[in-house]
RODO-2510 file (C-alpha; in nm, 4 decimals, decimal comma):
residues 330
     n   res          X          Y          Z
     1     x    16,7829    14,4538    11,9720
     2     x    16,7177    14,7434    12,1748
     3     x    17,0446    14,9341    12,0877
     4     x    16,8922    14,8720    11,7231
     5     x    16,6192    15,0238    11,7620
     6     x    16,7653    15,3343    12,0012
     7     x    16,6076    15,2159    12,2926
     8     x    16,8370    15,2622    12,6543
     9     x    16,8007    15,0284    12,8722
    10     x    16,6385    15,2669    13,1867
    11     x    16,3733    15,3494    12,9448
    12     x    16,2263    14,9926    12,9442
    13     x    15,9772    14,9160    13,1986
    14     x    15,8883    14,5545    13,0451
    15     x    15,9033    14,2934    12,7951
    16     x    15,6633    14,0728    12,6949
    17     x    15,7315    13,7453    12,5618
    18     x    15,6370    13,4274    12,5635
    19     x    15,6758    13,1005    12,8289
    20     x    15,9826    12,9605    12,7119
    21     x    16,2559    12,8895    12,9099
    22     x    16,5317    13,0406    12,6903
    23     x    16,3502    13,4054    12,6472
    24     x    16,3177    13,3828    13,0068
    25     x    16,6610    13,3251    13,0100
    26     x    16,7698    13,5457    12,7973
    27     x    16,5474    13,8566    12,9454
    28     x    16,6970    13,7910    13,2961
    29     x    17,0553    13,8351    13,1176
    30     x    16,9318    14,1259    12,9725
    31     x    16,8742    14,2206    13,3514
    32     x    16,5469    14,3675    13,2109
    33     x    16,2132    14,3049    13,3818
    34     x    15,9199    14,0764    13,1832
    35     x    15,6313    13,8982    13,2217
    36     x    15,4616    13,6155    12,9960
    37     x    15,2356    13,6242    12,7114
    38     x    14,8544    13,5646    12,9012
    39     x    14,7431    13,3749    12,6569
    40     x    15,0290    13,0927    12,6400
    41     x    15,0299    13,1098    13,0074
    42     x    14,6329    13,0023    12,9785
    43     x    14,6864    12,7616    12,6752
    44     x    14,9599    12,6140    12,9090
    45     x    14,7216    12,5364    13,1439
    46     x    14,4136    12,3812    12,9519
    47     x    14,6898    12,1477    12,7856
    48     x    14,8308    12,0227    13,1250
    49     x    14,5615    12,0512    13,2909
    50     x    14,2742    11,9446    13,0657
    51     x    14,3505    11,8354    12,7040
    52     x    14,6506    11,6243    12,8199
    53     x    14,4084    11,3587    13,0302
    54     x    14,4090    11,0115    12,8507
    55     x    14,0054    11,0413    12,8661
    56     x    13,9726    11,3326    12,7517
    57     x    14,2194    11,2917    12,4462
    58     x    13,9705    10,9178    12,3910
    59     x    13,7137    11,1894    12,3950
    60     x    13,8106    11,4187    12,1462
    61     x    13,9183    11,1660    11,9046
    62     x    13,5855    10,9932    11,8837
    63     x    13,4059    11,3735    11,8128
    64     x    13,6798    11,4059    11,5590
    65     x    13,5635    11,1021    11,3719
    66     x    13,2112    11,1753    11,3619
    67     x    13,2804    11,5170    11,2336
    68     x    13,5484    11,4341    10,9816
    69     x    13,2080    11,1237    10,8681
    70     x    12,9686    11,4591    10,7698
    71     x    13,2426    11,6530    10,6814
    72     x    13,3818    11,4117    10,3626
    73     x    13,0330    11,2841    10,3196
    74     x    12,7677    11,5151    10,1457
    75     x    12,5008    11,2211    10,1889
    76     x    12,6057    11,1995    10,5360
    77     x    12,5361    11,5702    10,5573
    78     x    12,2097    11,5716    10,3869
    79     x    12,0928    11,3112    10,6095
    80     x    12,1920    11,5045    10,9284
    81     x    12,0323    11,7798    10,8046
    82     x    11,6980    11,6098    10,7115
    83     x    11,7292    11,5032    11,1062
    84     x    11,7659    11,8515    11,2211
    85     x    11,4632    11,9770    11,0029
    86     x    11,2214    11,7011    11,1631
    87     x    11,3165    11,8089    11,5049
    88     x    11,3228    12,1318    11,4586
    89     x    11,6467    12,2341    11,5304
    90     x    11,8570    12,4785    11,3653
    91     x    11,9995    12,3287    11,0513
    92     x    12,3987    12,3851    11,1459
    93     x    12,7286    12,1946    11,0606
    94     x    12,9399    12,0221    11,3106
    95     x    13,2377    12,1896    11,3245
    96     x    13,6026    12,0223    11,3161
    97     x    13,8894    12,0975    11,5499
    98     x    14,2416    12,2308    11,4762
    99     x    14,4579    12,0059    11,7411
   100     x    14,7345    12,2754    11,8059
   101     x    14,4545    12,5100    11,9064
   102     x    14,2475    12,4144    12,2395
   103     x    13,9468    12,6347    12,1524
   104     x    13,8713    12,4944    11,8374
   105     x    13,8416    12,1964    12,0332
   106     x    13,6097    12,3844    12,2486
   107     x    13,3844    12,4515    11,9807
   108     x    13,3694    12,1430    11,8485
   109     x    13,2409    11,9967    12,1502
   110     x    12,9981    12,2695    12,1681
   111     x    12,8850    12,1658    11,8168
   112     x    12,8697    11,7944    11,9000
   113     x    12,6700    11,8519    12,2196
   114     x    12,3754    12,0930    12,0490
   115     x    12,3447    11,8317    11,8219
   116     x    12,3216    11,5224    12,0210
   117     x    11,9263    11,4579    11,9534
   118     x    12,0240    11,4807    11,6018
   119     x    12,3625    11,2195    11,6271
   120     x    12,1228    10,9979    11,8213
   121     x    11,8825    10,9687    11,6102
   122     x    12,1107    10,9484    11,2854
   123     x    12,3365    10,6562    11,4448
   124     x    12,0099    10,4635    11,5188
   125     x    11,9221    10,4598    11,1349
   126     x    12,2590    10,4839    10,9803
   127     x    12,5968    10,3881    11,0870
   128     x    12,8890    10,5996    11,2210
   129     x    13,2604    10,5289    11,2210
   130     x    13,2616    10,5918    11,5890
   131     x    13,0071    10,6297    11,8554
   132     x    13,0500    10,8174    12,2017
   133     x    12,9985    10,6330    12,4978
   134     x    12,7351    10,7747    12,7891
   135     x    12,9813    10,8090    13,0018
   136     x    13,2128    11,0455    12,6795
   137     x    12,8785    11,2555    12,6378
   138     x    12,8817    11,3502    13,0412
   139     x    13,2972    11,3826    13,0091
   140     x    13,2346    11,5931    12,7013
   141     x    12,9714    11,8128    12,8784
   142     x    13,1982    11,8583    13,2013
   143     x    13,5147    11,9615    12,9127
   144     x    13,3000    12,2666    12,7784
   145     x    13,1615    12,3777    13,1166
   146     x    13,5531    12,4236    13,2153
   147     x    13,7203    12,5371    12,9141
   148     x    13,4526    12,8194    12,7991
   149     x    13,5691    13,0464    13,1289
   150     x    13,9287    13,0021    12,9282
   151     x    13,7987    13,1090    12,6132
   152     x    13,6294    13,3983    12,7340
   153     x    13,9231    13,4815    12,9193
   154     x    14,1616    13,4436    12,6242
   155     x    13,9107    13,7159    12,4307
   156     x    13,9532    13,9508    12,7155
   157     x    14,3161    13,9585    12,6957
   158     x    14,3599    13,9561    12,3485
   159     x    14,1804    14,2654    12,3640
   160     x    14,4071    14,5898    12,2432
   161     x    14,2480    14,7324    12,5671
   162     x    14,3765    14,4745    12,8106
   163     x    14,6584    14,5326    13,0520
   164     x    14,8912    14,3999    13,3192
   165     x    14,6171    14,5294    13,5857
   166     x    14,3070    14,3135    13,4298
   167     x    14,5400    13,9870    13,5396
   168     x    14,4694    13,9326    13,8753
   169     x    14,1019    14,0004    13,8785
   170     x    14,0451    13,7786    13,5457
   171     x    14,2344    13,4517    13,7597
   172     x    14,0355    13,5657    14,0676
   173     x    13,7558    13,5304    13,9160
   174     x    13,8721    13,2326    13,6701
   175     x    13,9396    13,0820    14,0488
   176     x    13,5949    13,1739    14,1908
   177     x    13,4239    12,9629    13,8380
   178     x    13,5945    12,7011    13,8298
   179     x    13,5516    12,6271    14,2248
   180     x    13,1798    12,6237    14,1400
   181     x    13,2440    12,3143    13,9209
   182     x    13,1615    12,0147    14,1294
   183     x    13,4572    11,8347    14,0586
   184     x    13,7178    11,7023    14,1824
   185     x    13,9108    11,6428    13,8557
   186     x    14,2765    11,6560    13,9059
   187     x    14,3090    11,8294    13,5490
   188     x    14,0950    12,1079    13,7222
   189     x    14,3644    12,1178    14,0037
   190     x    14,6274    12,1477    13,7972
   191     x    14,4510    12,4147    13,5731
   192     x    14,4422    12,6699    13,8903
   193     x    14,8010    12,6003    14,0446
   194     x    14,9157    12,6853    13,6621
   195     x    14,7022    13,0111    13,7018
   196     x    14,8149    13,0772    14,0811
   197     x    15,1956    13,0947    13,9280
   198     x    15,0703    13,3265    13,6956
   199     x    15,0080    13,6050    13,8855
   200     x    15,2939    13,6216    14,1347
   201     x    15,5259    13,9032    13,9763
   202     x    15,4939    14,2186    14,1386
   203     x    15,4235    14,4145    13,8130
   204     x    15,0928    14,2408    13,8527
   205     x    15,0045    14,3516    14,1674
   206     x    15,1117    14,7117    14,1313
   207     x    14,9486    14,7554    13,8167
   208     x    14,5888    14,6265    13,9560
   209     x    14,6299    14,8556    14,2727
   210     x    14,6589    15,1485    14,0760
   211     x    14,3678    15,0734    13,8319
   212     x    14,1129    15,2356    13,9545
   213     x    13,8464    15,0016    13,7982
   214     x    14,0379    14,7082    14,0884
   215     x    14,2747    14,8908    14,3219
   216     x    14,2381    14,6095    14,6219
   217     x    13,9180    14,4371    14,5535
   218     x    14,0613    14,0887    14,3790
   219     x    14,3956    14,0050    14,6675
   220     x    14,2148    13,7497    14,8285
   221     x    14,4814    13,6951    15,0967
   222     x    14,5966    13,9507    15,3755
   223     x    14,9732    13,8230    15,2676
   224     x    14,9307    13,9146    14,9269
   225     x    14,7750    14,2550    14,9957
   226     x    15,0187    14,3546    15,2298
   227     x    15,3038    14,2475    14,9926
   228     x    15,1469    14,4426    14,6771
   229     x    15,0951    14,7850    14,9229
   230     x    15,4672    14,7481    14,9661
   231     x    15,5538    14,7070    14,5840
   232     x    15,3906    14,9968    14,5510
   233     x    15,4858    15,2499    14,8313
   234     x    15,8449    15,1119    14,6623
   235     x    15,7575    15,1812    14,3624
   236     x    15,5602    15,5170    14,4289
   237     x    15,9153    15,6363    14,6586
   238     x    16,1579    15,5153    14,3325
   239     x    15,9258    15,7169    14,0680
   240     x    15,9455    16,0476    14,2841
   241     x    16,3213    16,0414    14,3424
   242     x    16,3826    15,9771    13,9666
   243     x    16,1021    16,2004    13,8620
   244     x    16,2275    16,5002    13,6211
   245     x    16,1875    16,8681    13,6952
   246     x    16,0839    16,9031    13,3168
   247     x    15,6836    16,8662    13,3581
   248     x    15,5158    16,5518    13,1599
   249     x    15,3718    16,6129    12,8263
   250     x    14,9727    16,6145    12,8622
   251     x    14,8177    16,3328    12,6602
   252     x    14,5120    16,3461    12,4564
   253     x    14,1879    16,2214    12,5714
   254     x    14,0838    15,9024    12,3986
   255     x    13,7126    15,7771    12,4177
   256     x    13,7280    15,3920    12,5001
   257     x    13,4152    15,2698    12,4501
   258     x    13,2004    15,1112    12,7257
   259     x    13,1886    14,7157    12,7079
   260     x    12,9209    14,4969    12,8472
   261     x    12,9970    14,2560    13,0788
   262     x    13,0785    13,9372    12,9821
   263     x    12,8983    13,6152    13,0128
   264     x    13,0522    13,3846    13,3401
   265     x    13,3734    13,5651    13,4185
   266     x    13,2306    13,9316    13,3974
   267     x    12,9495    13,8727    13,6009
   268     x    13,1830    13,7277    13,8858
   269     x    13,4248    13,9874    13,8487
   270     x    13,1390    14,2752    13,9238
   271     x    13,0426    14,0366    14,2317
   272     x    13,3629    14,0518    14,3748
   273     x    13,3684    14,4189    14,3358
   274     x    13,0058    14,4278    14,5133
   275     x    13,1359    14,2221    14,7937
   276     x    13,4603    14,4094    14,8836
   277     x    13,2830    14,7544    14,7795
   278     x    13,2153    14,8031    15,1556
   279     x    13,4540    14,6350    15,3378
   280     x    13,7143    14,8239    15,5672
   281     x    14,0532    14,8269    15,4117
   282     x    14,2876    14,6291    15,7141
   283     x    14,5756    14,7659    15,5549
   284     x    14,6464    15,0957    15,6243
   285     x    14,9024    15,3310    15,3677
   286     x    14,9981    15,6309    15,3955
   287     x    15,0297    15,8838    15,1100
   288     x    14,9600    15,9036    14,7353
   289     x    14,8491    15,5263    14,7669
   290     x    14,6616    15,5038    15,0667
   291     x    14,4377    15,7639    14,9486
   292     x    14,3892    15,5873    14,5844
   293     x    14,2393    15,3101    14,7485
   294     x    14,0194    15,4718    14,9339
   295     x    13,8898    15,6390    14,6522
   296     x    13,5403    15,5348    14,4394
   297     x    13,6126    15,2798    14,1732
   298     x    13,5708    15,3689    13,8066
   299     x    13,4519    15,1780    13,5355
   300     x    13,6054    15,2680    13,2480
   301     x    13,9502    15,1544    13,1573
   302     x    14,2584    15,3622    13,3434
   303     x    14,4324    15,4896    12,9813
   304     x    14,1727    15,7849    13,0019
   305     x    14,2447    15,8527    13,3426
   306     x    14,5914    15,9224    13,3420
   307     x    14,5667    16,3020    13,1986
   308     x    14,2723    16,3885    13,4306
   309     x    14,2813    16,6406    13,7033
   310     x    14,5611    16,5273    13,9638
   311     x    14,2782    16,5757    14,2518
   312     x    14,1047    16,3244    14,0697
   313     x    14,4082    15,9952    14,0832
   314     x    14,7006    16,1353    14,3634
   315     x    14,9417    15,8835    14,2057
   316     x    15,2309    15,9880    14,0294
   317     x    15,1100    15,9567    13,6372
   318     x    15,3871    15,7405    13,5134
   319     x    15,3179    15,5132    13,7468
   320     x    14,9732    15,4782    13,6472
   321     x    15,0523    15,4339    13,2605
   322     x    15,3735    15,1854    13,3431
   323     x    15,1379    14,9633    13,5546
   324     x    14,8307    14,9421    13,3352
   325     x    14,9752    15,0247    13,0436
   326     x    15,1708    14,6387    13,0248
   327     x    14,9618    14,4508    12,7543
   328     x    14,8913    14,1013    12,8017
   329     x    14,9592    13,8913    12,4682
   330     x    15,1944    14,0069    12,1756
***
């Protein structure tokens, strides 16, 4: 593939693919480095975790009945809608779920749940191929609350704008969410050691150091820091030996355009940045890196950065555009 397309093998910095075991496989043969698509990685987790629970699948299946009742039945529909009109609720349609794809589940139980005055009152006058259980509604409830951090998440890194660096602090604060859910589900478990395996290559790491929206804020273990400070005064040391005399082609500027912060997840992620905004840094670098870190934080996504003024980002340039410059999903 690459000798198709003229591509040496010293000019790749990473593939992306997807979870399987054979393009892992085949990329190690390759002796090339990759990482895995974000996305599967999450959709990996809400089906082992989640959507693969006997109670949950009970769950779903019941919703999917009482949709598919409104959806092939236009009296059905009328009547719901009739329902909705005397209590004053938005007149909306229930929406049905695609089974290969976890959100749609999502917002199908999202649908069910605004409208469960309206289901309740319906299935006391007329009847309903299936009817969910108290204990379903609360199982149901608990289902969104955990899989609409994962849905946000999966926008974020679908985004064109999203890169290697925006991992760790999305699971960091994915972590810090879902530890607020008082549960002790063991689908929730399972949903978070998924994520923790995630994050453990060392493009990863390097790439959220040298963001300069991140740098050191999200390694929430000393062991982890010191190991990604490493990766990088590596990887900062191999850059400058290999680095040509020929200078580096300047870039054009490109506007991103300032997002808002997102509901759950981008609320958490600026509170970890508040909390760790004055801390003193326990590891101590020394050059081009130790100084980055020590620097303000920026807000604004690191493309733009990397043909600014080198007193502005002391870190080699390629380096900055190799370790956020790694999208997330293909």
């Amino acid at each position: 593939m690459l000798n198709s397309w003229g591509i040496d093998k010293p000019r790749v910095h990473v593939i992306l693919r997807d979870n399987a075991r054979n393009m892992v496989k085949a990329m190690d043969d390759l002796e090339v480095k990759s990482v895995g698509c974000v996305a599967h990685t999450l959709q990996l987790a809400v089906h082992e975790g989640l959507l693969s629970q006997r109670s949950v699948i009970e769950a779903l299946a019941t919703a999917r009945k009482i949709v598919g009742h409104f959806k092939h039945s236009p009296l059905a529909y009328s009547r719901l809608e009739d329902i909705q009109k005397d209590l004053k609720m938005d007149v909306k349609r229930l929406q049905q779920d695609v089974q290969v794809r976890w959100n749609s589940s999502l917002y199908m139980l999202q649908s069910i749940l605004e409208q469960k005055r309206a289901l309740s009152v319906y299935a006391a006058d007329y009847s309903l191929p299936a009817t969910l259980t108290a204990n379903q509604w609360t199982l149901m409830e608990k289902t969104a609350e955990v899989l609409a951090p994962f849905e946000e998440l999966t926008r974020d890194v679908s985004n064109p704008t999203a890169s290697a660096a925006d991992v760790i602090p999305a699971i960091t604060a994915l972590k810090r969410v879902l530890s607020r859910e008082k549960t002790t589900d063991q689908g929730v478990r399972t949903m978070k050691s998924t994520l923790l395996e995630a994050v453990e290559k060392p493009l990863y790491s390097i790439a959220t150091l040298v963001d300069p929206r991140y740098k050191d804020r999200f390694f929430t273990k000393s062991d982890n820091m010191r190991l990604a400070t490493d990766n990088l005064i590596l990887e900062v040391a191999k850059i400058e030996r290999a680095a040509s005399e020929e200078p580096e082609a300047a870039e054009p500027m490109r506007k991103t355009p300032r997002q808002e912060a997102s509901r759950s997840l981008g609320s958490v992620l600026d509170e970890i940045l508040e909390e760790n905004q004055l801390e003193a840094r326990s590891i101590m670098l020394h050059g081009s890196p130790h100084w980055l870190l020590l620097q303000p934080g920026f807000s604004v996504p690191p493309a733009p950065l990397w043909t600014v003024r080198d007193s502005l980002v002391q870190c080699p340039r390629s380096l900055m555009r190799k370790g956020t410059g790694s999208h997330l999903t293909g």
